[in-house]
C-alpha positions in Angstrom: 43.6 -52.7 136.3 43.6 -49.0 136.1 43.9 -46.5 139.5 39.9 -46.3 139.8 39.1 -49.8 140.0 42.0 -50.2 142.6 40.5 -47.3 144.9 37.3 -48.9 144.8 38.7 -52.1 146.1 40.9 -51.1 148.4 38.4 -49.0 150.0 35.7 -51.6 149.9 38.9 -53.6 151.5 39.8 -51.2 154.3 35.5 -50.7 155.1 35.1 -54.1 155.4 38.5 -55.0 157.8 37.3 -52.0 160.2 34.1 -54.1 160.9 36.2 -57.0 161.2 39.5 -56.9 162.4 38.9 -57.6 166.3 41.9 -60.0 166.6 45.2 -60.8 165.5 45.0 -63.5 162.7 42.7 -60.3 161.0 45.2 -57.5 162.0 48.0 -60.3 160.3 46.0 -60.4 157.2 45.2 -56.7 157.0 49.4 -56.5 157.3 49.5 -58.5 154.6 47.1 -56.9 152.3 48.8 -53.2 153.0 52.1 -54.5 152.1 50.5 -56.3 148.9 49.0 -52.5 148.3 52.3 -51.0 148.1 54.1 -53.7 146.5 51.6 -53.0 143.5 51.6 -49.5 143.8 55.5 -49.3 143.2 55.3 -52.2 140.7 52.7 -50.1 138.8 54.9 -46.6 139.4 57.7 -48.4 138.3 56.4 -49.5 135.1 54.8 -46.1 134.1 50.9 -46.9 134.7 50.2 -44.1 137.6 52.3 -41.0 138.7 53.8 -41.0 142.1 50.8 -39.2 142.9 48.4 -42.0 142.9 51.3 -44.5 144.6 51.4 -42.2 147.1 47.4 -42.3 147.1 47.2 -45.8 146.9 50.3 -46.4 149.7 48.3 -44.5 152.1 44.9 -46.2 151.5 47.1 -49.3 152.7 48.5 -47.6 155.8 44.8 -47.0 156.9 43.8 -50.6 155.9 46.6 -51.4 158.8 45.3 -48.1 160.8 41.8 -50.3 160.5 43.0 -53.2 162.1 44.6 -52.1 165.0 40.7 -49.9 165.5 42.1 -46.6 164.1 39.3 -45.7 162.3 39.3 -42.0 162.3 42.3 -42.6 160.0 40.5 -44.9 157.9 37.1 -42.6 157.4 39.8 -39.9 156.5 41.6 -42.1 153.7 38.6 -43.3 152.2 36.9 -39.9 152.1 40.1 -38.7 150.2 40.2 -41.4 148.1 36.1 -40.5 147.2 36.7 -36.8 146.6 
């Protein structure tokens, strides 16, 4: 899966837990996902497919997947808007 198609997802993932993360078995998955996020961002890093550029990108896009689910969404608007431009 190349860096495009994962910005797409995880930003269609961090839109879609903003609506619904309202309690805690949502803020656990939304935990979950973000540390899934990074775990493949390092895995892919590590292996040579992105630059420590787009880790960073995509590490980020997971902290405001968590930002999301604790109703931090300022952070999230700004991490998807930066993942867009």
């Amino acid at each position: 899966m190349n860096f495009n198609k994962l910005t797409i997802i995880a930003s269609a993932a961090a839109l879609s837990l903003g609506v619904t993360a309202c309690d805690s078995p949502a803020e656990e998955a939304a935990e979950e996902q973000a540390e899934a996020m990074e775990d493949t961002a390092d895995a892919m890093e590590d292996a040579g497919e992105i630059t420590d550029e787009q880790a960073d990108a995509m590490e980020a896009q997971a902290d405001d997947i968590e930002d999301a689910a604790e109703g931090d969404t300022d952070a999230l608007t700004e991490g998807v808007e930066e993942a867009v431009n």
